[in-house]
Backbone of each chain as ProteinMPNN parsed JSONL, in Angstrom:
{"seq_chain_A": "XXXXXXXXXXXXXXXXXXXXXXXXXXXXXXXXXXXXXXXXXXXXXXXXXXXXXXXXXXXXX", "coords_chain_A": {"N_chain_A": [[0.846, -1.219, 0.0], [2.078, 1.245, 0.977], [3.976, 1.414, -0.823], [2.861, 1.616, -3.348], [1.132, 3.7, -3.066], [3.126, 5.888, -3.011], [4.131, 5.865, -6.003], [2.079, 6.637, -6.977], [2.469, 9.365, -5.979], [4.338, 10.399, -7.159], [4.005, 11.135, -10.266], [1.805, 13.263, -9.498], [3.188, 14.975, -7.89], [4.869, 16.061, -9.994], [3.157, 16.98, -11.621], [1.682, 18.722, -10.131], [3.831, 20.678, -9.292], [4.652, 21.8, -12.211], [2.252, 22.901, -12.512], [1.702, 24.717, -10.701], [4.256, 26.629, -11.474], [3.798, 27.172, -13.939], [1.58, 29.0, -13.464], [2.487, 30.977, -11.812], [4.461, 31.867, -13.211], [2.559, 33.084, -15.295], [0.894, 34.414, -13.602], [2.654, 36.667, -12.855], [3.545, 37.942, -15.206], [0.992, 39.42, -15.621], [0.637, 40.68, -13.581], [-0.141, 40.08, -11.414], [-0.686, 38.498, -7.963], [2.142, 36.978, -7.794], [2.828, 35.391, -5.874], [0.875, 33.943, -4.486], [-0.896, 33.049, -5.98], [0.547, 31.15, -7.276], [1.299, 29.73, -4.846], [-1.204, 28.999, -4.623], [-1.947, 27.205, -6.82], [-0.276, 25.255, -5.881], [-1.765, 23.357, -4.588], [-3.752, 21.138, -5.751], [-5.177, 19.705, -8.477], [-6.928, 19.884, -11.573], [-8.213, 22.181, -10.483], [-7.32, 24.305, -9.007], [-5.79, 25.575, -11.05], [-8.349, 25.808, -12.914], [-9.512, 28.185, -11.586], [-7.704, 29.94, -11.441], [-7.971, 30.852, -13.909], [-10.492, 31.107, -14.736], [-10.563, 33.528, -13.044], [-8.857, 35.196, -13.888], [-8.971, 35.754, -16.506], [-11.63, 36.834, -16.793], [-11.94, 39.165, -16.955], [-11.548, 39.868, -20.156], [-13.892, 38.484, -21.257]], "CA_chain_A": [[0.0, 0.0, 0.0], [2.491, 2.497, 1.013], [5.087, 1.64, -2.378], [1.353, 2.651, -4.301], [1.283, 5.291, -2.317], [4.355, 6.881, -3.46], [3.864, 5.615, -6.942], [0.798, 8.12, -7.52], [2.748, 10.597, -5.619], [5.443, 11.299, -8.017], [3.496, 12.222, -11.404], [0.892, 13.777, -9.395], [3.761, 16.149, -7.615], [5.451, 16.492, -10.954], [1.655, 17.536, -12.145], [1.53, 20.065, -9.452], [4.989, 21.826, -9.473], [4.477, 21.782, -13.532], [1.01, 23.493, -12.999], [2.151, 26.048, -9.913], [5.254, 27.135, -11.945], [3.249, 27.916, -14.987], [0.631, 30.061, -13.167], [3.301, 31.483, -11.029], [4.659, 33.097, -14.613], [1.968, 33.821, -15.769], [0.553, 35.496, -12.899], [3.994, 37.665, -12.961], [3.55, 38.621, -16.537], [-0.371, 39.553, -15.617], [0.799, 41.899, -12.793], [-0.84, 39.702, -9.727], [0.34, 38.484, -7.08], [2.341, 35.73, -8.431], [3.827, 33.703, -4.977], [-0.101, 33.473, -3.389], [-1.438, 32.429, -6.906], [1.542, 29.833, -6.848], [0.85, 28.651, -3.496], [-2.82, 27.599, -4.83], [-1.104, 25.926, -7.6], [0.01, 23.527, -5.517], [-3.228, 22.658, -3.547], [-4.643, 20.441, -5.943], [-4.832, 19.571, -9.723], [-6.575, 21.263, -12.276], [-9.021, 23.292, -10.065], [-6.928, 25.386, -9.121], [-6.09, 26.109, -12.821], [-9.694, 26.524, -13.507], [-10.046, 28.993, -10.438], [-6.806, 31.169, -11.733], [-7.782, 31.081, -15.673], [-11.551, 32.029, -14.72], [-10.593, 35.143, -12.737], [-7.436, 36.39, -14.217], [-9.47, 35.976, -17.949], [-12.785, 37.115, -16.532], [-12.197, 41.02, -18.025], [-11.76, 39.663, -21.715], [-15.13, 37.882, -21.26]], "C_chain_A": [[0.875, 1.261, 0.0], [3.611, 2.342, -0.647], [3.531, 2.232, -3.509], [1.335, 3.751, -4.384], [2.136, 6.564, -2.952], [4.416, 6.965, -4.755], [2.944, 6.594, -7.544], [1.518, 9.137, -7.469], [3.558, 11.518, -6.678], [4.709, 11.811, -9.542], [2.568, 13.051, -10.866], [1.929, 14.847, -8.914], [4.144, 16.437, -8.619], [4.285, 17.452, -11.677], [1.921, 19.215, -11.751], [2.501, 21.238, -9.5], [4.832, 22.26, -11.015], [2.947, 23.333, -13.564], [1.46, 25.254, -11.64], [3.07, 26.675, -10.337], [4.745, 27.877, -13.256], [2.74, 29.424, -14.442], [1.459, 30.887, -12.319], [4.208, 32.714, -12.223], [4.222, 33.927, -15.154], [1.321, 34.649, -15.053], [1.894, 36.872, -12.827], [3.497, 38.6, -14.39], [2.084, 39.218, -16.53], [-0.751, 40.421, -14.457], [0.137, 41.3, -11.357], [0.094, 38.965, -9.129], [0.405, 36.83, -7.475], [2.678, 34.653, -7.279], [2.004, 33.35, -4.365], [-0.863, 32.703, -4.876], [-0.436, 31.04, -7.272], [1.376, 28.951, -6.044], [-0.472, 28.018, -4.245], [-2.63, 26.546, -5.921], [-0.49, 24.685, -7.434], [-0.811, 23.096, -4.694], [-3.253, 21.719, -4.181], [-4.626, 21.009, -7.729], [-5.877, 19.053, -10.326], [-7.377, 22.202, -11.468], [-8.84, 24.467, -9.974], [-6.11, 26.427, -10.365], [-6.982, 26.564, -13.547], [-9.903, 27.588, -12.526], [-9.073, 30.183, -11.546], [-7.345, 31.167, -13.116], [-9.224, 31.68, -15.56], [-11.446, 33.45, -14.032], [-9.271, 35.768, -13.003], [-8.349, 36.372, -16.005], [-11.232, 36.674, -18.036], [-12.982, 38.533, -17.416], [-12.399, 40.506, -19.008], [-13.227, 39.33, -22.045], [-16.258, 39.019, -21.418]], "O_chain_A": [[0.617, 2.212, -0.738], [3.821, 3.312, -1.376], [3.501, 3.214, -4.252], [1.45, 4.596, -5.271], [1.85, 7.726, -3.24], [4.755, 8.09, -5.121], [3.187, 7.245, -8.56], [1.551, 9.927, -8.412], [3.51, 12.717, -6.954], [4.949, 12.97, -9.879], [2.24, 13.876, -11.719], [1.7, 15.902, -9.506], [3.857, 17.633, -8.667], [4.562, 18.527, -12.209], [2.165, 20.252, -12.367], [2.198, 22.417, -9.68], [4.92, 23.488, -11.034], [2.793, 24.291, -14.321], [1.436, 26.458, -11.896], [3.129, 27.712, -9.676], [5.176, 28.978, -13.599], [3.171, 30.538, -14.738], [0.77, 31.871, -12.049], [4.46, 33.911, -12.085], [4.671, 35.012, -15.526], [1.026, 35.716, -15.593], [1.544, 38.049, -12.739], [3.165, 39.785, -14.395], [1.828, 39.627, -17.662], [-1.881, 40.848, -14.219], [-0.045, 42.012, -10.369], [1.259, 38.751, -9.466], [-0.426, 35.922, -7.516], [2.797, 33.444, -7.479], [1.959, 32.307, -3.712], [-1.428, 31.638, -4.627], [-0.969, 29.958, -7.518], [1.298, 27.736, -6.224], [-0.695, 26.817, -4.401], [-3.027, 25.381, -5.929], [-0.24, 23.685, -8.108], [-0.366, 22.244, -3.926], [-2.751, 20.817, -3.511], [-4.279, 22.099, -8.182], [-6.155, 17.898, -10.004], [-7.168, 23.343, -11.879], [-9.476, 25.433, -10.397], [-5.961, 27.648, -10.427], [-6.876, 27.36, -14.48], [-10.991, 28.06, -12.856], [-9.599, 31.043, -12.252], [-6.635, 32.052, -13.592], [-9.388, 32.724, -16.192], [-12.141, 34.396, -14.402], [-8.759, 36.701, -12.385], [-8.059, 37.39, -16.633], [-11.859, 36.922, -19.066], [-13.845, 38.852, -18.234], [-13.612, 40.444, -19.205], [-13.755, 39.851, -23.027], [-17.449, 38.708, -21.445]]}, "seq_chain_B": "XXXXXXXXXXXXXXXXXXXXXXXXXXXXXXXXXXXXXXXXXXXXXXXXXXXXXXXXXXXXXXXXXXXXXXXXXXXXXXXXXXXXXXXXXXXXXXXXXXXXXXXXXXXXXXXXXXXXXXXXXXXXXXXXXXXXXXXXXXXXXXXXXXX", "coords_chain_B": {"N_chain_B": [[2.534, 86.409, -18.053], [2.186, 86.574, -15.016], [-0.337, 86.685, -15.804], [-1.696, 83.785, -16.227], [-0.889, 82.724, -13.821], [-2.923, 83.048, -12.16], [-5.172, 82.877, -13.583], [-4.769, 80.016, -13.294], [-5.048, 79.939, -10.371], [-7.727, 80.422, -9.864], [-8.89, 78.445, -11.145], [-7.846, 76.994, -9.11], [-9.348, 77.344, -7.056], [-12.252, 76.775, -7.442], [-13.233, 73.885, -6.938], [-12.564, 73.925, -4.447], [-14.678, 75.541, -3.025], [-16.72, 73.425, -3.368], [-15.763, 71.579, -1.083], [-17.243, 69.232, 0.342], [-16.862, 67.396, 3.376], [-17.742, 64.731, 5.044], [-18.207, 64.213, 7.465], [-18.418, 66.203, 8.569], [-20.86, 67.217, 7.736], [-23.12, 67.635, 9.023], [-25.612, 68.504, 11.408], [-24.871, 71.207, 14.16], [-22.627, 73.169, 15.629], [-21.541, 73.239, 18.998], [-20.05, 75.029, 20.3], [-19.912, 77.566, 19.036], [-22.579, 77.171, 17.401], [-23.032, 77.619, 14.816], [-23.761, 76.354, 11.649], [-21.967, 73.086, 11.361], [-20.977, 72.458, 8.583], [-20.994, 74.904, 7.036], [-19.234, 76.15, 8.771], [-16.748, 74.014, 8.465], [-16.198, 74.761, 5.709], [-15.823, 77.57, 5.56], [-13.543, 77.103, 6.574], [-11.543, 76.03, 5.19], [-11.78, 77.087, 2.77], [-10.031, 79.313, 3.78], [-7.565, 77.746, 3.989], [-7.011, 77.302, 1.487], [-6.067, 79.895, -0.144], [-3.718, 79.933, 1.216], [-2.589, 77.924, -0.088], [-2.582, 77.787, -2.507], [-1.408, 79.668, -2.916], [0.711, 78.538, -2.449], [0.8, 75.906, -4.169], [1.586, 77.81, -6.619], [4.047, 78.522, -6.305], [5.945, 76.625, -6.729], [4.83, 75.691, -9.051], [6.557, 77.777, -10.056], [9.361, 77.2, -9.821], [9.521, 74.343, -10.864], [9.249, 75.239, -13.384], [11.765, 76.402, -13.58], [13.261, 74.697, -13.277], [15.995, 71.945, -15.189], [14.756, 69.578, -17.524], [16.07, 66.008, -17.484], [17.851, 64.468, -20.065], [16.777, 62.597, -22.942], [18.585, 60.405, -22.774], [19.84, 59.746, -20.299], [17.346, 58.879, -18.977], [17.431, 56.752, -20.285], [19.68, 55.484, -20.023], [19.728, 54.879, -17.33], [17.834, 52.881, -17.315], [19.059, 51.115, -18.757], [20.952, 50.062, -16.867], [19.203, 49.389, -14.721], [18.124, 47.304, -15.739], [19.455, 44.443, -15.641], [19.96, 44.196, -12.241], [17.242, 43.214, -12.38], [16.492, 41.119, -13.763], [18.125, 39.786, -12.026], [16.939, 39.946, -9.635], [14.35, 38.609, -9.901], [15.061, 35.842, -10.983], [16.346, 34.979, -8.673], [13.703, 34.973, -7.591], [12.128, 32.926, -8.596], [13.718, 31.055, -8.633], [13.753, 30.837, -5.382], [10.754, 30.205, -5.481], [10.735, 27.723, -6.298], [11.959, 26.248, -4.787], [10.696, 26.478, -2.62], [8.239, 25.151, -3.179], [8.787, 22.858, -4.076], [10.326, 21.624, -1.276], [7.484, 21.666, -0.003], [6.187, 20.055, -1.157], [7.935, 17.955, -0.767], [7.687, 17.545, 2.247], [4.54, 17.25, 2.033], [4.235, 14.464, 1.237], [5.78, 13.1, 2.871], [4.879, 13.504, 5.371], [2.76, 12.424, 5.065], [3.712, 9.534, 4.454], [4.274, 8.999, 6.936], [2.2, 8.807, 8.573], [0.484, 10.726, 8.851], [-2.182, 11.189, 7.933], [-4.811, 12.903, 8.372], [-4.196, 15.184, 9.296], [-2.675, 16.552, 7.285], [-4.881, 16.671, 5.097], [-6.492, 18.04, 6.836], [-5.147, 20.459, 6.81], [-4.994, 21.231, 3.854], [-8.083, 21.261, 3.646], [-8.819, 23.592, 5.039], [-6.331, 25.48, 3.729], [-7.335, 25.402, 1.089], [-9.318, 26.747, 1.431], [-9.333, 29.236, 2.569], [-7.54, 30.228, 0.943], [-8.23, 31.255, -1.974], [-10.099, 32.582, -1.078], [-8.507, 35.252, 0.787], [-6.979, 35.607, -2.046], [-8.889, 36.674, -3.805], [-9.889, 38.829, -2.681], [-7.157, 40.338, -1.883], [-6.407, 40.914, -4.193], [-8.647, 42.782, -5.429], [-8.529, 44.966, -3.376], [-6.347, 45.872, -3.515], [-6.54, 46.887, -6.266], [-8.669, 48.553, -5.335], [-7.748, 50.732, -3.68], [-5.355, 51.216, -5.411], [-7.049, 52.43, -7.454], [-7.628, 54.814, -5.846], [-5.772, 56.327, -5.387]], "CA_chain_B": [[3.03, 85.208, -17.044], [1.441, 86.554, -14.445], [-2.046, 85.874, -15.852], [-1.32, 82.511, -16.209], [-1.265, 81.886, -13.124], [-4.31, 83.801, -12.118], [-5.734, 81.338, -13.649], [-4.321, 78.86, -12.694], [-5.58, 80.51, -9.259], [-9.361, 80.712, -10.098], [-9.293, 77.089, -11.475], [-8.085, 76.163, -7.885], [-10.487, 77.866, -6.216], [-13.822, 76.138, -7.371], [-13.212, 73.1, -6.422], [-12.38, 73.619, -3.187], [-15.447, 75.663, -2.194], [-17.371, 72.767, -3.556], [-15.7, 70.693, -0.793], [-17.353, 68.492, 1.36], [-16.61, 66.555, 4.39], [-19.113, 63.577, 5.22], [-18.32, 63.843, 8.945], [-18.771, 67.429, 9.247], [-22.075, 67.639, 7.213], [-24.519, 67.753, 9.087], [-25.575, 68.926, 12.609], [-24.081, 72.293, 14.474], [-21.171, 72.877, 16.014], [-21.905, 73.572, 20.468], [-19.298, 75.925, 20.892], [-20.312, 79.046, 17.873], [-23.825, 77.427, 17.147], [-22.794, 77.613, 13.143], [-23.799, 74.929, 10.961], [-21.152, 72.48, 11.134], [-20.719, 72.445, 6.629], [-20.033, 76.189, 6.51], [-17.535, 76.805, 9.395], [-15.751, 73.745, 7.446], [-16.377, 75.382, 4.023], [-14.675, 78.894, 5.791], [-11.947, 76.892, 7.069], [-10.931, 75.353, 3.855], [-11.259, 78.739, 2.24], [-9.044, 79.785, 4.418], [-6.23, 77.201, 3.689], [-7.311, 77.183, 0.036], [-5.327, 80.843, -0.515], [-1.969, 79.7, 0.963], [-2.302, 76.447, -0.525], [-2.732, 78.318, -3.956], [0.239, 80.524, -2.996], [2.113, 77.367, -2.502], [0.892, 75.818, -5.702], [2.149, 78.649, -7.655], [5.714, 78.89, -5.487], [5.756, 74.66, -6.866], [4.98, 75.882, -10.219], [7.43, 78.175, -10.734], [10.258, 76.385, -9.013], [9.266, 73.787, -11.29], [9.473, 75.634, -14.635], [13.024, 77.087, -13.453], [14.522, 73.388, -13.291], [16.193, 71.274, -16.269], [14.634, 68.297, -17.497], [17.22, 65.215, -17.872], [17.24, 64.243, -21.105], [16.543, 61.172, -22.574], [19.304, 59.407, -22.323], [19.946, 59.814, -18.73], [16.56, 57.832, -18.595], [18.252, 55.247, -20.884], [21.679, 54.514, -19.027], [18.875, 54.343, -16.004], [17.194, 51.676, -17.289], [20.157, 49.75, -18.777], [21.427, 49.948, -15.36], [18.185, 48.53, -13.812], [17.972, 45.447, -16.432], [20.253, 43.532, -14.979], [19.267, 44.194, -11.613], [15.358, 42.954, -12.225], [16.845, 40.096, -13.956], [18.647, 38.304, -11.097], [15.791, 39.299, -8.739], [13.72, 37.706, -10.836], [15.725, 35.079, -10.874], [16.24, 34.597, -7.445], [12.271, 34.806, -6.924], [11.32, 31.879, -9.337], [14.6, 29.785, -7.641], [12.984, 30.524, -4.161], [9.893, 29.383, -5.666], [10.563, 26.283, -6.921], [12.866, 25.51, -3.501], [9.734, 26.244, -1.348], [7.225, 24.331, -3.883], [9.951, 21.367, -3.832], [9.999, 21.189, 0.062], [6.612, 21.758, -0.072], [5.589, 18.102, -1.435], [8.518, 16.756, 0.0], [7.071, 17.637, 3.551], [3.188, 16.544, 2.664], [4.475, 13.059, 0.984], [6.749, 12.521, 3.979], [3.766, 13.644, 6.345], [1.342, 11.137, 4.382], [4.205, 8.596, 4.432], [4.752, 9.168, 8.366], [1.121, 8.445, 8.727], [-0.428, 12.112, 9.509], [-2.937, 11.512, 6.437], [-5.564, 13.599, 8.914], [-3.485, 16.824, 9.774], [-2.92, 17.139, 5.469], [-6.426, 16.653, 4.731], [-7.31, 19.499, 7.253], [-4.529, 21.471, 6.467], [-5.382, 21.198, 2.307], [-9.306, 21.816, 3.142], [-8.48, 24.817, 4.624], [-5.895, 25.857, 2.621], [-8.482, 25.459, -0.127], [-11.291, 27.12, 1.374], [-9.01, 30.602, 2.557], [-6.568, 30.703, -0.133], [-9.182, 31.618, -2.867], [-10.423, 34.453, -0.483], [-7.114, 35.866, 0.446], [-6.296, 36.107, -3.116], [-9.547, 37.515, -4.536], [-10.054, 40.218, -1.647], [-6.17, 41.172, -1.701], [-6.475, 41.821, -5.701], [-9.42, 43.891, -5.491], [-7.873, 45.645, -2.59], [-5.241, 46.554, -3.91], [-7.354, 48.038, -7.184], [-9.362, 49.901, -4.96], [-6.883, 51.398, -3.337], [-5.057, 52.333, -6.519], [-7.577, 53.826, -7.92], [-8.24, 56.314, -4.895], [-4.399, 57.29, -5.475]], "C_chain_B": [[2.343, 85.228, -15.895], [-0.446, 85.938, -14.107], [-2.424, 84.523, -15.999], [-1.404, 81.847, -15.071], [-2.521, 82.422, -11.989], [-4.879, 83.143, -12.39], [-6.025, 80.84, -13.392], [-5.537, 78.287, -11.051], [-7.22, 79.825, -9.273], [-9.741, 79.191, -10.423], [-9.132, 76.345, -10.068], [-8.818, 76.306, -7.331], [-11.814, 77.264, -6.509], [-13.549, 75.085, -6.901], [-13.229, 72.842, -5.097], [-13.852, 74.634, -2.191], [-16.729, 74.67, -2.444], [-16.992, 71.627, -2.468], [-16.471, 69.89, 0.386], [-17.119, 67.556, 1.872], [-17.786, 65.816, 5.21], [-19.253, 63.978, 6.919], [-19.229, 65.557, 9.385], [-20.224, 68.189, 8.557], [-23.15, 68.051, 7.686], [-24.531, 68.316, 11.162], [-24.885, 70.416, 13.234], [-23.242, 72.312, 15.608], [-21.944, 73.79, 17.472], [-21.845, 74.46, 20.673], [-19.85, 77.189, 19.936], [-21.735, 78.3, 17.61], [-23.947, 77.377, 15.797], [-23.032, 76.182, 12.601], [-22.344, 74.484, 10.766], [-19.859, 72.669, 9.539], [-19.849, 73.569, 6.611], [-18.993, 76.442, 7.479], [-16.394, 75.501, 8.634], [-15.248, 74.119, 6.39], [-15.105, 76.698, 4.6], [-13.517, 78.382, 6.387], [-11.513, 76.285, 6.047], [-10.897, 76.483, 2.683], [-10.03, 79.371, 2.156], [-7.737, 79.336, 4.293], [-6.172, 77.202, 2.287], [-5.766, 78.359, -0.486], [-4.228, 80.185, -0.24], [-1.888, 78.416, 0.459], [-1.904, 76.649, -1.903], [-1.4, 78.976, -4.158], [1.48, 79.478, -2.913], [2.265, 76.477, -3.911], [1.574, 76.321, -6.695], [3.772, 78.698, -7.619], [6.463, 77.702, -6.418], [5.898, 75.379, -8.177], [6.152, 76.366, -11.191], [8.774, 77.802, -10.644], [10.673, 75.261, -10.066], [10.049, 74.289, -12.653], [11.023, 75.994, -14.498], [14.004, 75.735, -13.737], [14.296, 72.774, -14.824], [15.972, 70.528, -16.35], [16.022, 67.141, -17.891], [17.04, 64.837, -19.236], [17.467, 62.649, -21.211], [17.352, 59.939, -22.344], [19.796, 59.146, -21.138], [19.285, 58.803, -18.402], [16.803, 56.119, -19.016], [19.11, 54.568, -20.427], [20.302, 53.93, -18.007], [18.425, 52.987, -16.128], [17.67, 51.065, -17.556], [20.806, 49.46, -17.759], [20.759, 48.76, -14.499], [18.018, 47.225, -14.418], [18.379, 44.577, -15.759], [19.698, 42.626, -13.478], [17.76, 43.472, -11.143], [15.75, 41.552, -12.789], [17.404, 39.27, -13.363], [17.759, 38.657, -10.289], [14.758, 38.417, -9.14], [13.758, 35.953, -10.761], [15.911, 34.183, -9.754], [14.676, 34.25, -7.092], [11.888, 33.507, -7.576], [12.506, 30.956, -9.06], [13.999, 29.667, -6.358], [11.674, 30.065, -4.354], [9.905, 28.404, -5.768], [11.382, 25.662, -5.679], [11.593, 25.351, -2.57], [8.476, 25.061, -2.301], [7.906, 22.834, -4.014], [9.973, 20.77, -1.857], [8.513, 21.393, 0.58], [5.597, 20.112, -0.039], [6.394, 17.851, -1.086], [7.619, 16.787, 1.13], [5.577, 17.058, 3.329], [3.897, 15.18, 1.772], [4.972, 12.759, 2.177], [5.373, 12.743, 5.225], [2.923, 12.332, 6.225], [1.643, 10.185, 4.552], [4.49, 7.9, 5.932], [2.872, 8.657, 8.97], [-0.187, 9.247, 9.174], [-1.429, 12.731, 8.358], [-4.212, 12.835, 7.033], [-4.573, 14.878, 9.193], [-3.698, 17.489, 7.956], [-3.836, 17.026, 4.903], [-6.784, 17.852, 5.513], [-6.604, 20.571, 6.55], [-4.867, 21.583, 5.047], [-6.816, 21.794, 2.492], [-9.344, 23.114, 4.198], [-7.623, 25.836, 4.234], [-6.388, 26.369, 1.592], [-9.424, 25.942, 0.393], [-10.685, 28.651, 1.204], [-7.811, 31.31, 1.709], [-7.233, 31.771, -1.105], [-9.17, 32.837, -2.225], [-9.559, 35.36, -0.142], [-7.044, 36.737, -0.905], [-7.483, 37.29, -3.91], [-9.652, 38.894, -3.671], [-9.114, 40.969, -1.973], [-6.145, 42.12, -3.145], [-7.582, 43.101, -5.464], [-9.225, 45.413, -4.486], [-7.331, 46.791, -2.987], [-5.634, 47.199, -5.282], [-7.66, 48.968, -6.46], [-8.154, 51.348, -4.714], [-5.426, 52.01, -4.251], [-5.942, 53.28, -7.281], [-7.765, 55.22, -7.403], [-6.62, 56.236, -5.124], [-4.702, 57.896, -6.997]], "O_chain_B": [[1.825, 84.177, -15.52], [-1.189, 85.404, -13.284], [-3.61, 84.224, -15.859], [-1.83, 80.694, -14.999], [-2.719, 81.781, -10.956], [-5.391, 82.472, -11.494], [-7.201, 80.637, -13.089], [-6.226, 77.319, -10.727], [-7.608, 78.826, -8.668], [-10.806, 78.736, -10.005], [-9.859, 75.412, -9.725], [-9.284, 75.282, -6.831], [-12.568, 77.317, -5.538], [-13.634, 75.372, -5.707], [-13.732, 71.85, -4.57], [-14.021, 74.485, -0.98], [-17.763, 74.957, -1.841], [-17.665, 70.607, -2.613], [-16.028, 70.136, 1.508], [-17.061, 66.557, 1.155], [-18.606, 66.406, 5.914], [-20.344, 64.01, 7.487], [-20.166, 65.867, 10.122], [-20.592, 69.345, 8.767], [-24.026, 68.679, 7.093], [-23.551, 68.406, 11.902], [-24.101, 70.791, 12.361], [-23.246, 71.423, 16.459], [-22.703, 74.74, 17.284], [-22.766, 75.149, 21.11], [-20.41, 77.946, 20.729], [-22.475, 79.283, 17.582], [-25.076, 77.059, 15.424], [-22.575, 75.13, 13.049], [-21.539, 75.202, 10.173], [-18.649, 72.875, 9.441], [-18.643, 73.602, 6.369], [-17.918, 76.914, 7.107], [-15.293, 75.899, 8.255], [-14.082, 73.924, 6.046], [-13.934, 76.782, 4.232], [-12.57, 79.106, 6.697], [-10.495, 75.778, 6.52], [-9.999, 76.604, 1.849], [-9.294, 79.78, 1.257], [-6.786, 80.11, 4.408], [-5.026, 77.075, 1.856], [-4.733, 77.932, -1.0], [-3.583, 79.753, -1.195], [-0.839, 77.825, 0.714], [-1.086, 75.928, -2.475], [-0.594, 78.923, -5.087], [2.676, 79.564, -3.188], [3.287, 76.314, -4.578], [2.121, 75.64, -7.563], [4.542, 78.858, -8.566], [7.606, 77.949, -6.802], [7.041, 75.711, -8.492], [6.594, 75.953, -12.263], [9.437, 78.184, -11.607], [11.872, 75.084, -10.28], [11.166, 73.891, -12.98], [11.603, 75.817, -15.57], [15.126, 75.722, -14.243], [13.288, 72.844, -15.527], [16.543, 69.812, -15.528], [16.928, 67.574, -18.604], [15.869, 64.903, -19.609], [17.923, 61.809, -20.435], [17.006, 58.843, -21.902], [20.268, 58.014, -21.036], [19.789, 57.864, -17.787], [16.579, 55.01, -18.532], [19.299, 53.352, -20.405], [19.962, 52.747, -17.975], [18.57, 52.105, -15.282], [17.395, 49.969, -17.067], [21.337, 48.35, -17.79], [21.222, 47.78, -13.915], [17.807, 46.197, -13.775], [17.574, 43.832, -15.2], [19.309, 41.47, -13.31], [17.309, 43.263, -10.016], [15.214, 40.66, -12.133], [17.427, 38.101, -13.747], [17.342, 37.609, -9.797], [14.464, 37.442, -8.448], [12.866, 35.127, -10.567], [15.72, 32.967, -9.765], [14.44, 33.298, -6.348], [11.116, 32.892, -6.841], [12.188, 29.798, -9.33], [13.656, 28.532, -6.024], [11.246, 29.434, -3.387], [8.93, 27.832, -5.281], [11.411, 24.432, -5.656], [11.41, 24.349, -1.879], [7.989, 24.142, -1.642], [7.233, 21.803, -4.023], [9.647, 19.659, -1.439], [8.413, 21.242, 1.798], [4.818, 19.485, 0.679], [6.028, 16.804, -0.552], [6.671, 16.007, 1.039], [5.168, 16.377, 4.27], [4.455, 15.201, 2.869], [4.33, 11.815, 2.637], [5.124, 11.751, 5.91], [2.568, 11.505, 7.065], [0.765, 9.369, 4.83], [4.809, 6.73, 6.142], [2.8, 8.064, 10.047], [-1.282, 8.88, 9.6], [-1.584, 13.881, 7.948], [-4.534, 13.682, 6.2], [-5.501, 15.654, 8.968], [-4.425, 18.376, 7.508], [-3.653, 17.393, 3.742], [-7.39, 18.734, 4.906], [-7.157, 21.424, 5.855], [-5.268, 22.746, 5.074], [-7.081, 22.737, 1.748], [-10.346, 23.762, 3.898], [-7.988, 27.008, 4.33], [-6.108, 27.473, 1.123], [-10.533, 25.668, -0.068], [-11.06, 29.374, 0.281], [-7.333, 32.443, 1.764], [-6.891, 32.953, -1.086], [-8.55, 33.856, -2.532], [-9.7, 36.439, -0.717], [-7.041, 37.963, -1.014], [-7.178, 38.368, -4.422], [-9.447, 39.975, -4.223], [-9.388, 42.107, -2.353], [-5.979, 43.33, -3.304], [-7.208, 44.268, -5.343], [-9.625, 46.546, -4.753], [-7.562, 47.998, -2.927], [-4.967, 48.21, -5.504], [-7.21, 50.104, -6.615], [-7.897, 52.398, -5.302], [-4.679, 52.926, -3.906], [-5.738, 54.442, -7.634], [-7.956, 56.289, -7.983], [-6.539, 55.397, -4.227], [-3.918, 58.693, -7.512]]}, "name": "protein", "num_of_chains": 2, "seq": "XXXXXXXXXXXXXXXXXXXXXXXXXXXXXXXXXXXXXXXXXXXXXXXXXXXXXXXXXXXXXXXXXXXXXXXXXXXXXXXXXXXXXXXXXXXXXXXXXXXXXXXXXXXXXXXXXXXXXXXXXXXXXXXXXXXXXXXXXXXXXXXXXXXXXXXXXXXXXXXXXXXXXXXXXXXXXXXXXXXXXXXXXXXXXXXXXXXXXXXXXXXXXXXX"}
């Protein structure tokens, strides 16, 4: 159970650092605050991708 | 030159007897008995003139000095490149060091057997992150715009 365990862990952290490093750029280049939009980047995978892409794209809309 | 700032003058002046103060709107003042509004209104009058005389002092003070020209502003900013480029630098290395010990610490938590502490800590994480972030943005609009 726990070698499973760890088995998920690693593409799912690779997921997360992959997805908090993006939005961590692109919040930079988009003038917000890029380390607290980072931090939610690594909560949890994609939500918090759909959270940051609906309210940092919300004006264009 | 003079009339110029005569002007100038007269353009400051409306505004400021249009000003009001929310607090001091309404009700009368104990001590004189005067509606509250206008003894504010005559005391902002009153600072209005030397404020105007200081305006103008500013103005001309102003016009007397040399602008830099543009290349001054140019060295400046080839100066600062650099500069913004290793903070930069440094900020998206300290990112990826704290987002790296980050999942080390909840795998090693999860692996240690404290699957209940990272489940609370994640659901609220996830509940006051969101709000944090949307409040601080709008915040921080508001409060540029009133500058």
């Amino acid at each position: 159970m726990k070698t499973m365990v760890w088995w998920w862990y690693i593409p799912l952290a690779i997921l997360l650092l992959a997805q908090a490093l993006w939005i961590f750029f692109d919040a930079e280049k988009r003038g917000e605050n890029r380390w607290l939009w980072g931090l939610l980047g690594l909560l949890n995978v994609p939500s918090s991708l759909i959270v940051y892409l609906l309210v940092t794209r919300r004006k264009k809309w | 030159m003079m009339d110029k700032y005569q002007g100038e003058k007269k353009k400051r002046e409306a505004p400021v007897a249009k000003v009001t103060i929310g607090f001091l709107q309404e009700g009368t003042d104990q001590e004189s008995g005067q509606p509250k509004r206008r003894r504010a209104q005559a005391t902002l009058s009153l600072l209005a003139e030397s404020l105007d005389e200081f305006g103008v002092e500013i103005d001309r003070t102003l016009a007397k000095m040399e602008a830099p020209s543009l290349s001054y502003f140019r060295e400046l900013i080839q100066k600062a490149k650099p500069q913004i480029k290793r903070r930069k630098a440094i900020e998206t290395l300290s990112f990826l060091v704290m987002a790296l010990s980050y999942l080390f610490l909840i795998g090693y938590s999860i692996d240690a057997g404290y699957l209940l502490p990272v489940v609370i800590f994640f659901s609220v994480a996830w509940m006051f992150l969101p709000i944090v972030l949307l409040f601080s943005g709008d915040f921080r609009k508001e409060r540029g715009s009133e500058e």
